[in-house]
C-alpha positions as CSV (number, residue, x, y, z in Angstrom):
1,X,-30.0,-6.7,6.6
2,X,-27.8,-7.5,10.1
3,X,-25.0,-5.9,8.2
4,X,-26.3,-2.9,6.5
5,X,-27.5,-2.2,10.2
6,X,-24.2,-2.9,11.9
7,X,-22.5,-0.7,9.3
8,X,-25.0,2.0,10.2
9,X,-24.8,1.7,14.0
10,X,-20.8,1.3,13.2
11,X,-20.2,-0.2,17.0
12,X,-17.4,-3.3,17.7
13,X,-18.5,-6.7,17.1
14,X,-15.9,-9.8,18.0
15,X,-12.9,-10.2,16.3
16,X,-12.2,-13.0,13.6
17,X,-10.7,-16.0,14.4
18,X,-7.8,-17.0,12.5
19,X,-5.7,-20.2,12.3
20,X,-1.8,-19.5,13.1
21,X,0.9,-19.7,10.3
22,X,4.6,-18.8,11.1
23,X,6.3,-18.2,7.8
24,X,5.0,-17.9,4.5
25,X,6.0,-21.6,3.5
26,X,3.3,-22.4,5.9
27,X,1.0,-19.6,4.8
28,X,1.3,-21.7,0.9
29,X,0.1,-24.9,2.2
30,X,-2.2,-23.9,4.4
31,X,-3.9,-21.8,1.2
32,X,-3.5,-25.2,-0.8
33,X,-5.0,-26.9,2.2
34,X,-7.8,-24.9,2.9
35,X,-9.1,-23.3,-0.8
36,X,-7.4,-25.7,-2.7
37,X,-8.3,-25.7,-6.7
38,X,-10.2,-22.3,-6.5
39,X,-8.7,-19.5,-8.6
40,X,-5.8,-18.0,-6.7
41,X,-4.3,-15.8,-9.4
42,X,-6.2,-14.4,-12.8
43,X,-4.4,-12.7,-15.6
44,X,-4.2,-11.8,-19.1
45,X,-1.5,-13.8,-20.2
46,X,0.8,-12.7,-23.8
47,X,-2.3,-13.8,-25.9
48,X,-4.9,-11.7,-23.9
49,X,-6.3,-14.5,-22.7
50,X,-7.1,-15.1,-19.3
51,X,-5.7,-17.1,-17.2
52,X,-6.0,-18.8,-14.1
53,X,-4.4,-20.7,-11.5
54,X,-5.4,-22.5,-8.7
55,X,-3.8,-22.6,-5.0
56,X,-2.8,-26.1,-5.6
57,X,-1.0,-25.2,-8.6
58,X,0.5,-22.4,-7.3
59,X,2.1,-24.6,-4.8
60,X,3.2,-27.6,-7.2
61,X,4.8,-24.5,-9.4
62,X,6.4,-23.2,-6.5
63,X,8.1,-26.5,-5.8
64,X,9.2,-27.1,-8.9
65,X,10.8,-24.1,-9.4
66,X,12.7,-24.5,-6.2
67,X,13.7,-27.7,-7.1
68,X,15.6,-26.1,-9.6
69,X,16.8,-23.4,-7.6
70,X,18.2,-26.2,-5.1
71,X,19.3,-27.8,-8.4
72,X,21.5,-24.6,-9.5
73,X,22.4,-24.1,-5.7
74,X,20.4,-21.4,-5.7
75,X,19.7,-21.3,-1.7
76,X,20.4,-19.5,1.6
77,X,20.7,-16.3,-1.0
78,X,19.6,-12.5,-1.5
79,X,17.6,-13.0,-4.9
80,X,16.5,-9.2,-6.7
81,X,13.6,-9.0,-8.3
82,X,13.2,-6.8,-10.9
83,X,10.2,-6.0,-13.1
84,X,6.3,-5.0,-13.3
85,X,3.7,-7.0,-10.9
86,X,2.9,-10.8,-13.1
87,X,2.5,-14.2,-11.8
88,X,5.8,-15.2,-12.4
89,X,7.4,-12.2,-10.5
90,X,5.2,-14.0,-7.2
91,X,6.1,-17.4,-8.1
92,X,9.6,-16.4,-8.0
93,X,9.1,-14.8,-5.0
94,X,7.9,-17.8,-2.9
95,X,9.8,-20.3,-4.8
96,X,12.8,-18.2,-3.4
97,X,12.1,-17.3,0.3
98,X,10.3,-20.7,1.0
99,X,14.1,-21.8,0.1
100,X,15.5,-20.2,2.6
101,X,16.6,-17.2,0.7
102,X,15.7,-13.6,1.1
103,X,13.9,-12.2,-1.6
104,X,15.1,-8.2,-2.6
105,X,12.2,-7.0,-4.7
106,X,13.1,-3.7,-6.3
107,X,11.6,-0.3,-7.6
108,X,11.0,-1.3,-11.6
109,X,10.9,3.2,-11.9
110,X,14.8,3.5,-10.1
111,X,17.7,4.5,-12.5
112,X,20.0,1.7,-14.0
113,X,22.7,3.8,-11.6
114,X,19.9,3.6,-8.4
115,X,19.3,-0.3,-8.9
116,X,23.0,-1.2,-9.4
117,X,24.0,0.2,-5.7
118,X,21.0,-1.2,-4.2
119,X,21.9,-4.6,-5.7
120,X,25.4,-3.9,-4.5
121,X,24.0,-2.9,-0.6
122,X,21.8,-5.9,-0.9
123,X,24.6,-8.2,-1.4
124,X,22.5,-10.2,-4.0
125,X,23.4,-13.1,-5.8
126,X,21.0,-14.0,-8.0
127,X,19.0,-11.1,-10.3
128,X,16.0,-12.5,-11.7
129,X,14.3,-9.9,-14.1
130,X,11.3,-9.2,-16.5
131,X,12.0,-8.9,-20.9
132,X,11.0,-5.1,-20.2
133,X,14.5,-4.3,-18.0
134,X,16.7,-7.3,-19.9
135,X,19.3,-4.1,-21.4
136,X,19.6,-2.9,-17.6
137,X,20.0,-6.4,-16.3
138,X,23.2,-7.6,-18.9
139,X,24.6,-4.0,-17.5
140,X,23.9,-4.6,-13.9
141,X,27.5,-5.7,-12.1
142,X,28.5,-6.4,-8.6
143,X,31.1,-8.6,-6.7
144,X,28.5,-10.7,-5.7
145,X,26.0,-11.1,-8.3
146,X,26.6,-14.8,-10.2
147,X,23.6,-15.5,-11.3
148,X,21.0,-13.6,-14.1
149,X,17.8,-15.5,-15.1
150,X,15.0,-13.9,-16.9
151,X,11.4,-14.1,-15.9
152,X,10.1,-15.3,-19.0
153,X,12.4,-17.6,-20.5
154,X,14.8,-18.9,-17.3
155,X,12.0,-19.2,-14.9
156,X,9.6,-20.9,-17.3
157,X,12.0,-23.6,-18.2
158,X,13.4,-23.9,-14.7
159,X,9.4,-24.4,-13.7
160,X,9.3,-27.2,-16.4
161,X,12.5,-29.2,-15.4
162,X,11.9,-28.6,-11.5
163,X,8.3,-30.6,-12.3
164,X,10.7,-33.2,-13.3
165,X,13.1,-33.3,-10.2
166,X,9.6,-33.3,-8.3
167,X,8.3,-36.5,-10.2
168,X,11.0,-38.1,-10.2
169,X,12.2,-37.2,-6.6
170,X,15.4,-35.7,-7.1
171,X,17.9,-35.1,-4.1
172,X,17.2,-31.1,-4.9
173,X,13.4,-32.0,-4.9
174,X,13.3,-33.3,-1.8
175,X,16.0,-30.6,-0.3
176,X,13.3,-28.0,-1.1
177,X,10.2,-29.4,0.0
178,X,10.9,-30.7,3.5
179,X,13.1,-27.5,3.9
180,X,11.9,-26.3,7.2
181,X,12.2,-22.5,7.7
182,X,13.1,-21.1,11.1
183,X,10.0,-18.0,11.6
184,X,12.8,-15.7,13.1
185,X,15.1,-16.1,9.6
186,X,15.3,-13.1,6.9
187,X,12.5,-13.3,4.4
188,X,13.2,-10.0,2.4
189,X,14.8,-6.6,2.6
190,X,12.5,-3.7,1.3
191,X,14.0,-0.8,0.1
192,X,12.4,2.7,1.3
193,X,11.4,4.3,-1.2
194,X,9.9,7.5,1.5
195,X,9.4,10.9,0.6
196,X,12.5,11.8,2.7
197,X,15.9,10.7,3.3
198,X,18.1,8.1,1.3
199,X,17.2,4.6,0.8
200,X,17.6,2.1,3.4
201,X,17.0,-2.0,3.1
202,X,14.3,-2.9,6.0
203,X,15.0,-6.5,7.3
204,X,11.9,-8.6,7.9
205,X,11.6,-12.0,8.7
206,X,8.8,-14.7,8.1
207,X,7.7,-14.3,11.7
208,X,7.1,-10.6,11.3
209,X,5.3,-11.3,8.0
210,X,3.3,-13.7,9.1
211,X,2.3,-12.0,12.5
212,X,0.9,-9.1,10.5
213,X,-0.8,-11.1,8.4
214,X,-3.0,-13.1,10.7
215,X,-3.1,-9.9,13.3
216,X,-4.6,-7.7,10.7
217,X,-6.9,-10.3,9.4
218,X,-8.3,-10.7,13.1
219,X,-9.7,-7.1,12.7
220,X,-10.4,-6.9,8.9
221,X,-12.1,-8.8,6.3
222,X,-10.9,-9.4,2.3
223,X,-12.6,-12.1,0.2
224,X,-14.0,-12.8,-3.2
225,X,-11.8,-11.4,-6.1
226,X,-9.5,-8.8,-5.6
227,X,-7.6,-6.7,-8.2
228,X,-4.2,-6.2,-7.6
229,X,-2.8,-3.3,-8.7
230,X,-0.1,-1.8,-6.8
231,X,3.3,-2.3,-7.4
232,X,4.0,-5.4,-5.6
233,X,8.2,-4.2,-4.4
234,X,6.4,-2.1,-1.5
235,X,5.2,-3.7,1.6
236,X,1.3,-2.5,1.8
237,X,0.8,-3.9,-1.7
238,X,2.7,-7.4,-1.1
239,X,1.2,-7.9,2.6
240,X,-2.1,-6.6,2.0
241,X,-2.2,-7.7,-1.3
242,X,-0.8,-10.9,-1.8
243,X,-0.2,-12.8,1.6
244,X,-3.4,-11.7,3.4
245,X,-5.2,-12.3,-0.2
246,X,-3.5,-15.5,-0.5
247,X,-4.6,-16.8,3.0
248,X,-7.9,-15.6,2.8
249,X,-8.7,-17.6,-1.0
250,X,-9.0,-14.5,-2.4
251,X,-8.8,-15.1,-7.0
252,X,-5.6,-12.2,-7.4
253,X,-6.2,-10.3,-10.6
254,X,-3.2,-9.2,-11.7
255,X,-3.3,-5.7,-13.2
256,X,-0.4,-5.1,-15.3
257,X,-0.8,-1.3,-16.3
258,X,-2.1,1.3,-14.4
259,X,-3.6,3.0,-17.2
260,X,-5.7,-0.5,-17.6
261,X,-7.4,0.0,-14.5
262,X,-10.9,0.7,-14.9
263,X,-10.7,-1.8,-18.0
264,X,-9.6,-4.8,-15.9
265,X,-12.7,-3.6,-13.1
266,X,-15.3,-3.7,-15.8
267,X,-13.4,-6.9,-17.8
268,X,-12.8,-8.8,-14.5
269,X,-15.6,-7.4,-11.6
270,X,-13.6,-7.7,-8.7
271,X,-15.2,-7.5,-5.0
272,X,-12.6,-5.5,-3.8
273,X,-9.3,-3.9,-4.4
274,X,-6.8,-1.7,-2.8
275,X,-5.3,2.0,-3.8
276,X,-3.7,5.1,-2.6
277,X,-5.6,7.8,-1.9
278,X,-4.9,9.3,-5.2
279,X,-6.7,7.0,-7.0
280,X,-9.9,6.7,-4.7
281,X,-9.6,11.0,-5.2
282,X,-9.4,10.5,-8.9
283,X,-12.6,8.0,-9.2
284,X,-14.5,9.8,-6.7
285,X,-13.7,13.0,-9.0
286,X,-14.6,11.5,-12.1
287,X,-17.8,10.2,-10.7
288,X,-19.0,13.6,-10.0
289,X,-17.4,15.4,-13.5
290,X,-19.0,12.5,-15.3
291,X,-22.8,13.4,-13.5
292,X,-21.9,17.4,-14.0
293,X,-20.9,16.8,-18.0
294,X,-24.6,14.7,-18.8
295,X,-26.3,17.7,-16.5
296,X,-27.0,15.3,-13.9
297,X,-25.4,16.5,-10.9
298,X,-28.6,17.7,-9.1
299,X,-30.4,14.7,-9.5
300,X,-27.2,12.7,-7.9
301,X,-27.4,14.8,-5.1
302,X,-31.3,14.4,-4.6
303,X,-30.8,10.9,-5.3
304,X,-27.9,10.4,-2.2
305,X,-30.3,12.5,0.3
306,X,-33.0,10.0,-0.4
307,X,-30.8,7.1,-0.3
308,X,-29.2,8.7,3.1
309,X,-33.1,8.6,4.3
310,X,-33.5,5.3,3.7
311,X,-30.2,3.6,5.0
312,X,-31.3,5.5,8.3
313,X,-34.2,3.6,8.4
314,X,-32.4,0.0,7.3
315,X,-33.6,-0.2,3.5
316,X,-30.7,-0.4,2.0
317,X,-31.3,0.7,-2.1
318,X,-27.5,1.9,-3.4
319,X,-27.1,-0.7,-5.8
320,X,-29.7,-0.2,-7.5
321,X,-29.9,3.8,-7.2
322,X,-26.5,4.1,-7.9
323,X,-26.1,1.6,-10.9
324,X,-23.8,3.2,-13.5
325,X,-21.5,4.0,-10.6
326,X,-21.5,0.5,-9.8
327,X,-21.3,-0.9,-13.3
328,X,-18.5,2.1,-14.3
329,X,-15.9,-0.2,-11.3
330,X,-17.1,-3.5,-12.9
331,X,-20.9,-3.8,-10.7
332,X,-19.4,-6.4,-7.9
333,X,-17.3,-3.9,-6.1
334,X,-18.0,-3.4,-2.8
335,X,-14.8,-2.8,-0.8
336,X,-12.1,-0.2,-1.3
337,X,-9.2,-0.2,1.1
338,X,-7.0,2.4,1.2
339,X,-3.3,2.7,2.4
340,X,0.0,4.5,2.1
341,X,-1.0,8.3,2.3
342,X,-3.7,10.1,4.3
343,X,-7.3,10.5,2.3
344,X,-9.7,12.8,3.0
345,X,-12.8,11.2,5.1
346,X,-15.1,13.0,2.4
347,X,-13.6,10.6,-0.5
348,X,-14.3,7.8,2.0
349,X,-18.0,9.1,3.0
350,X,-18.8,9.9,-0.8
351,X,-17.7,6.2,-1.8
352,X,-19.7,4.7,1.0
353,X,-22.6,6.8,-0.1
354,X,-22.7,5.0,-3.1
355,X,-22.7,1.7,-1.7
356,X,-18.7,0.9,-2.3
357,X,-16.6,0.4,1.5
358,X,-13.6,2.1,2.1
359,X,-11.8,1.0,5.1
360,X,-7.9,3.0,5.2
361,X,-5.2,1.8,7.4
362,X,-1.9,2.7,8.5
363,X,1.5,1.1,7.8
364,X,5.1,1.6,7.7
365,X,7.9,-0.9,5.9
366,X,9.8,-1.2,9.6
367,X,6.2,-3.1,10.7
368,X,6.1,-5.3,8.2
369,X,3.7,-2.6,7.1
370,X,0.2,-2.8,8.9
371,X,0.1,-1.2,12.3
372,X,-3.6,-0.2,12.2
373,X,-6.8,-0.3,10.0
374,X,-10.2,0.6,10.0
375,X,-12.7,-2.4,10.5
376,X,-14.9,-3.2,7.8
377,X,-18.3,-2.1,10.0
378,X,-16.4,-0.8,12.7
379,X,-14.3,2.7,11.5
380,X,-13.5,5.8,13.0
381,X,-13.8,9.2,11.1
382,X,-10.4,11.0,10.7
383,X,-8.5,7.7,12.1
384,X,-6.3,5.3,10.2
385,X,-8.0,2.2,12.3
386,X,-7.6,0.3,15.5
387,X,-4.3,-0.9,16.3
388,X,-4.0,-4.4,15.1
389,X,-3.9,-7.1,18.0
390,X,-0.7,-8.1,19.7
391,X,1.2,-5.0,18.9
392,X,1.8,-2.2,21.5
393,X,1.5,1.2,20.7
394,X,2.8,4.0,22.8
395,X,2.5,7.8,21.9
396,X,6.6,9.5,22.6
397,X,6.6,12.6,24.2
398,X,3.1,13.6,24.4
399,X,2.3,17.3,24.1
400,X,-1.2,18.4,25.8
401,X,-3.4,17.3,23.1
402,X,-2.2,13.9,23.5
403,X,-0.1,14.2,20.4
404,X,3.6,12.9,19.8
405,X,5.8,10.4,17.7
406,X,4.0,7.3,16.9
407,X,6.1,4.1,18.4
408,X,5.8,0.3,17.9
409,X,6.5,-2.9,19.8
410,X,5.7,-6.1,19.3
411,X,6.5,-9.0,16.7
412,X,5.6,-7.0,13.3
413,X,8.6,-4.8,14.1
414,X,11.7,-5.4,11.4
415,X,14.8,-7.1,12.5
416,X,16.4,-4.2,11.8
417,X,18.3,-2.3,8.5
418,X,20.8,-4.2,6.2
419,X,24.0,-3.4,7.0
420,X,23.2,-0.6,8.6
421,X,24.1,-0.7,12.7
422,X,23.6,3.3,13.2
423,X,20.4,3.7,11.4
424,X,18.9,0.8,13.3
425,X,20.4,2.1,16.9
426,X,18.5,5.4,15.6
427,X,15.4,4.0,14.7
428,X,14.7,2.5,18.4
429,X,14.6,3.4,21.9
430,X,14.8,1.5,25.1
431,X,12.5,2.1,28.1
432,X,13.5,-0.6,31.2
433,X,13.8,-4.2,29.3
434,X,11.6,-2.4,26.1
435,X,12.9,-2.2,22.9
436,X,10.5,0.4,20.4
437,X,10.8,1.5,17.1
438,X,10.2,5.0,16.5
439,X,8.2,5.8,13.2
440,X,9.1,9.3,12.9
441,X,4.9,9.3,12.3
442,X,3.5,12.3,15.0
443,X,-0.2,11.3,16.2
444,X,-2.6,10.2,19.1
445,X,-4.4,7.0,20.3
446,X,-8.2,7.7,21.7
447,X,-10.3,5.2,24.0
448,X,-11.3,2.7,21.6
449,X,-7.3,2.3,20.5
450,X,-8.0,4.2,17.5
451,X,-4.9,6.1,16.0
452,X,-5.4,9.2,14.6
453,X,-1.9,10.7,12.4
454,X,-1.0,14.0,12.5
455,X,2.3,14.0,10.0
456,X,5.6,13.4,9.9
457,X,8.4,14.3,12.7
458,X,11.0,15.3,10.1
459,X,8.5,17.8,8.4
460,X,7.1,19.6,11.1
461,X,7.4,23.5,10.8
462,X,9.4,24.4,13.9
463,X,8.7,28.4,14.4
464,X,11.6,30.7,16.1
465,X,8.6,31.0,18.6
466,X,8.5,27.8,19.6
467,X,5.2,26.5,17.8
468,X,5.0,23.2,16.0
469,X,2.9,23.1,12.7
470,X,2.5,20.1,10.5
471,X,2.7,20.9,7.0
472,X,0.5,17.6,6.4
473,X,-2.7,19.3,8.2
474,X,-2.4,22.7,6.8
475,X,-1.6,21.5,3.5
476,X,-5.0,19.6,3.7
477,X,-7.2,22.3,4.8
478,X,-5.7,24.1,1.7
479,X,-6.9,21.4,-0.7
480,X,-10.1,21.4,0.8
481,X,-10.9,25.1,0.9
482,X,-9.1,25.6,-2.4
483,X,-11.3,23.4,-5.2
484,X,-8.6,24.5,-8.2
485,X,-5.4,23.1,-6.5
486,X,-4.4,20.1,-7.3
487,X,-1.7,19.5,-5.1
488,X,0.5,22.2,-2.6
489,X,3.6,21.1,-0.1
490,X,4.2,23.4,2.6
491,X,7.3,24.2,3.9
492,X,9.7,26.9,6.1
493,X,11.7,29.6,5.0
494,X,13.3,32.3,6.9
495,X,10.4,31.5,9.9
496,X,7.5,31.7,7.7
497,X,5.3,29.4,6.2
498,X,5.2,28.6,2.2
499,X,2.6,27.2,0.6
500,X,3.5,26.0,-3.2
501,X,1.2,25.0,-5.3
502,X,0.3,23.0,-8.5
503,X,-3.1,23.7,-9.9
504,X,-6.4,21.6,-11.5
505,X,-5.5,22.0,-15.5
506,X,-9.1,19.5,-15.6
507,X,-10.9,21.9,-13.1
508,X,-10.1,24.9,-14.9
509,X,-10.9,23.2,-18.4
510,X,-14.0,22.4,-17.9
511,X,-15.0,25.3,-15.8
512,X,-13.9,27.4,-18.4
513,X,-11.8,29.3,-16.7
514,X,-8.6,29.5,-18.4
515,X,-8.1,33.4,-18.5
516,X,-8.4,33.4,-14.6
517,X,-4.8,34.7,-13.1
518,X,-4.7,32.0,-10.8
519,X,-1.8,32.7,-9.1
520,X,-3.2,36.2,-7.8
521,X,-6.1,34.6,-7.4
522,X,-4.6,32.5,-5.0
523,X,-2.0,34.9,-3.4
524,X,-5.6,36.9,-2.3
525,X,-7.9,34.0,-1.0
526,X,-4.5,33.0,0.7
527,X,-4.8,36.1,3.2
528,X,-8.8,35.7,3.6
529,X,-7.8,32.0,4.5
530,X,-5.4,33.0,6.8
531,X,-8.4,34.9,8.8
532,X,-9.6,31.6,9.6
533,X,-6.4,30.2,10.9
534,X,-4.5,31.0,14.4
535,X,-1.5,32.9,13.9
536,X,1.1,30.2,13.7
537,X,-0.5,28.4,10.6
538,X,-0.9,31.8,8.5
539,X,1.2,31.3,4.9
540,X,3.3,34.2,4.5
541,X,4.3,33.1,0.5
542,X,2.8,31.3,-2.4
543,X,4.5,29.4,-4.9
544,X,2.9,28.4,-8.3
545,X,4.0,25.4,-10.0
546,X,3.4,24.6,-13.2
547,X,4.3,20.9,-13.3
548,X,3.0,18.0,-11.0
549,X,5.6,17.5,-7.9
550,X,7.9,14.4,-8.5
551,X,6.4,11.1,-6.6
552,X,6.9,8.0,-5.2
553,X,5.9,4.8,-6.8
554,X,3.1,4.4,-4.2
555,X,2.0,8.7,-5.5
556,X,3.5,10.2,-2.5
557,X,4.9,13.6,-3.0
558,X,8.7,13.6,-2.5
559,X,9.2,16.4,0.0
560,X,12.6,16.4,-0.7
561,X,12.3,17.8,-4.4
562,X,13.8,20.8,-4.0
C-alpha cells in the first residue's frame, strides 16, 4: 500500500545504497558472492529447452574459459565479437575483459565490407563469432587478426579444457584468476552506430563501467527476472542490461529473436524488461487495436476512469481489472524501462494505467551510456530522469529558455575515441582545470536536477532569420496530431521546413480507409496544423514515403538517409 501511495504522491524518497565495485571482474564475484546459485542467465538452448545458470557458474565458466585464453596467449588483446545476443556471446565477453583484454562487440546487421574496416580500426586480434556469420568470419582479413574461434564449437571446448587447467591449477589458470585489473584500463570500444555521421570506436574503461553501474542503481531499482532483448553490441542494452542486471541478481532471459518477443513474455513471465520506444509504441498500440477488434474499447476506457478513481483514493485494483493485458506480457510484468530514443509520456501514462511501470532514461555511448533516468516512484513528465549521482551536468550556451547543448563530467565519461585524436579534441571543452564532453544533445536541467531533451545539435533547422527549430519537437507534434503517420523526419531545404512522411498501412487497414488520398489529405491538414504553430515551425512541403525510413539497430531513424 506504502508504495502504490508513494507512486501516486510521486515525491523523492532516499537514494539506495549500493556496495562499490571498480571493474567488472569485481562486479562477477561480488554477484557470485552475494546471489550465488540463483538463476543468473535463462535460455532456450539448441533443443528448446531451458536452461539455466547460476552466478556461481557463470563465474567458474568464466574462469575456465580464460584459462584457456591465457593458455592460447590470448591476453592484453582487442577481441571482436560477432553474432546475435546468447550466453556464450556474454561469457566470452567477461572471460575476455576480466583478462585484461578489451572486448570490441560488433553490429551482427553491418556489411561483411562495414565489419572488415571496423575490425581493421579496432586493431583486433582475436574474432570470436556465432555459426550464423561463420561465411563472413573465414572472409574477414586484417594485419592484425591471428586468431578465429567460433562460439559454438571453439568456445565450448575451450570452456571444457579451461575447467581442467582450473582443477588442476595450471600456470595459465592461476595467471587468469589472480589477474588484477587496473579500474582506469580499456574494457571495450563501442562502435557508434548514431543516426548521423560515420562510425567512431568509443573507449571505456572498467572504472567508467562500473561508476555507471552502481550511480544509476543508487537512483533506480531492477530485480526479479528480466528479459533481455536488445542487442547486446550497444551500450544501453549491455549496461542496463547485463552489468546492472548482473549486480542486482537479476535471472537474464535471453531473447534470441525479436519476433519471439511476446512468446518468451508469456513462456518465461519476466518482472521487467527493457525496450526502445518503438516497441513500448507497438504494444501500447496493439493493446488498444486488440480492445477496438472484440468491440471493447469503451468498456476499457470506462474501466481505466474507474480504476483512475480508485488509485486516487489508494485501492489499487489494475491487476485484476486489467488481466488480459497483464497475462498478454506474461502476468508478472510490472516494470518497463525505456531508453535510446524519446517516447511519448502518453505511451508511458497509458502503460502505467494498466498497472505496468515505465521509467525512461537518457544515455549516450561517450558516458558509458546512462547520464539520467527516471526513478521508479519518483519521475518527471516530459524528462528523461534525474541526473545520476556523481556526474556533473552543465547546460552550454544557454538561450533564454534555459535551453542549450547538453555537457558531461565526471567518471562515466569515455577515455576518449580509438585512434582518433581530433574527434576526441572535438568532442570536449575546457573551462579553467574542467575537462567536459559535449553530447551534441540540446536540452535543460530544472530544480529537482531533472533533464528535459530537446534534440540534437547537428539537426537543428537553422532559418536565414536566425531562428532555431528542432526537427525532434516538431516532428513529434506531427505524430501526435496526425493518427495515420507512422513515422515523418523533418528537415531544411532552401530555408523552409519539410516534413516527409511514411504512413499507418495497419491504421488505414483496419479503418477501412484505403481509397483515402492520403497524401492530399495530408498536404491540407498540414496548413490547418500550421495555424496552430508560430511562424518559424510552419512546414512549407510534404513528402510521402512509401517505405519505412532505414534504422539503426536500436530503431532509430537514420537522419542521414538521403
Amino acid at each position: 500500500m506504502l508504495k502504490d501511495y508513494i507512486s501516486i504522491a510521486n515525491k523523492p524518497y532516499p537514494m539506495y545504497e549500493r556496495e562499490l565495485i571498480y571493474d567488472l571482474k569485481g562486479l562477477v564475484e561480488y554477484a557470485s558472492k552475494k546471489h550465488g546459485e540463483n538463476n543468473a542467465f535463462t535460455f532456450d538452448d539448441d533443443d528448446e529447452k531451458e536452461a539455466n545458470i547460476s552466478f556461481n557458474r557463470f563465474k567458474r565458466e568464466i574462469d575456465a574459459l580464460g584459462a584457456s585464453f591465457y593458455e592460447k596467449d590470448i591476453k592484453n588483446d582487442r577481441i571482436v565479437l560477432l553474432g546475435e545476443s546468447s550466453y556464450l556471446w556474454i561469457l566470452s565477453y567477461f572471460a575476455g575483459v576480466n583478462g585484461g583484454s578489451a572486448m570490441v562487440p560488433l553490429d551482427k546487421n553491418l556489411s561483411a565490407e562495414a565489419l572488415e574496416v571496423l575490425i581493421k580500426d579496432s586493431e583486433a586480434g582475436v574474432l570470436i563469432y556465432s555459426d550464423t556469420f561463420a561465411d563472413i568470419a573465414e572472409k574477414i582479413k586484417s594485419d592484425k587478426l591471428r586468431v578465429k574461434l567460433n562460439m559454438k564449437t571453439d568456445i565450448l571446448q575451450m570452456i571444457e579444457a579451461g575447467k581442467e587447467l582450473v582443477a588442476k591449477e595450471a600456470p595459465s589458470a592461476k595467471e587468469f584468476i589472480d589477474y588484477k585489473i587496473d579500474p582506469h584500463n580499456l574494457a571495450v570500444i563501442i562502435y557508434t552506430s548514431g543516426t548521423t555521421g560515420i562510425s567512431k570506436g568509443v573507449m571505456l574503461s572498467h572504472k567508467n563501467l562500473a561508476t555507471d553501474i552502481i550511480v544509476v542503481l543508487s537512483i533506480a531499482q531492477i530485480q526479479g527476472r528480466e528479459l533481455m532483448v536488445l542487442p547486446l553490441n550497444h551500450a544501453f542494452a549491455f549496461t542496463a542490461c547485463i552489468l546492472c542486471a548482473i549486480y542486482m541478481g537479476c535471472d537474464i532471459v535471453i531473447n534470441k529473436s525479436l519476433k519471439n518477443v511476446l512468446n518468451d513474455m508469456k513462456k518465461f513471465k519476466p518482472d521487467c524488461t527493457l525496450l526502445v520506444p518503438l516497441f513500448v509504441e507497438t504494444f501500447y498500440k496493439k493493446i488498444w487495436q486488440n480492445a477496438a477488434k472484440s468491440g471493447k474499447e469503451k468498456l476499457l476506457k470506462k474501466v481505466i476512469k474507474i480504476s483512475n478513481f480508485l488509485l486516487k483514493h489508494n485501492i489499487d485494483l489494475r491487476r485484476k481489472l486489467f488481466k488480459s493485458v497483464h497475462e498478454a506480457f506474461g502476468g508478472n510484468l510490472g516494470l518497463i524501462v525505456t531508453g535510446g530514443a524519446p517516447i511519448d509520456e502518453k505511451y508511458m501514462q497509458g502503460f502505467r494505467e494498466f498497472g505496468i511501470n515505465i521509467i525512461n532514461g537518457y544515455g549516450i555511448t561517450e558516458c558509458s551510456p546512462i547520464v539520467a533516468v527516471n526513478r521508479n516512484l519518483f519521475y518527471r513528465e516530459g524528462s528523461v530522469g534525474m541526473i545520476v549521482p556523481n556526474t556533473k551536468v552543465r547546460i552550454w550556451e544557454p538561450d533564454e529558455n534555459g535551453i542549450g547543448e547538453v555537457c558531461v563530467r565526471g567518471d562515466i565519461v569515455m577515455m576518449g575515441y580509438y585512434n582518433n585524436p581530433e574527434a576526441t579534441k572535438e568532442a570536449f571543452f575546457e573551462v579553467g582545470a574542467e575537462k567536459w564532453f559535449r553530447t551534441g544533445d540540446i536540452g535543460k536541467i530544472d530544480g529537482d536536477n531533472f533533464l528535459f531533451i530537446c534534440g540534437r545539435k547537428k539537426n537543428l533547422i537553422i532559418l536565414s532569420n536566425g531562428e532555431n527549430v528542432s526537427p525532434e519537437g516538431l516532428e513529434q507534434e506531427i505524430l501526435n496530431e496526425f493518427v495515420y503517420v507512422k513515422e515523418v523526419v523533418c528537415f531544411q531545404e532552401d530555408n523552409a521546413i519539410v516534413a516527409e512522411a511514411f504512413f499507418n498501412k495497419e491504421y488505414i487497414e483496419e479503418t477501412g480507409t484505403q481509397d483515402v488520398d492520403y497524401g492530399d489529405k495530408f498536404q491540407k491538414e498540414i496548413l490547418e496544423f500550421n495555424r496552430k504553430q508560430p511562424p518559424q515551425k510552419n512546414i512549407a512541403k510534404v513528402l510521402v514515403r512509401l517505405t519505412e525510413f532505414p534504422k539503426t539497430t536500436t530503431q532509430k531513424i537514420k537522419r542521414n538517409y538521403k
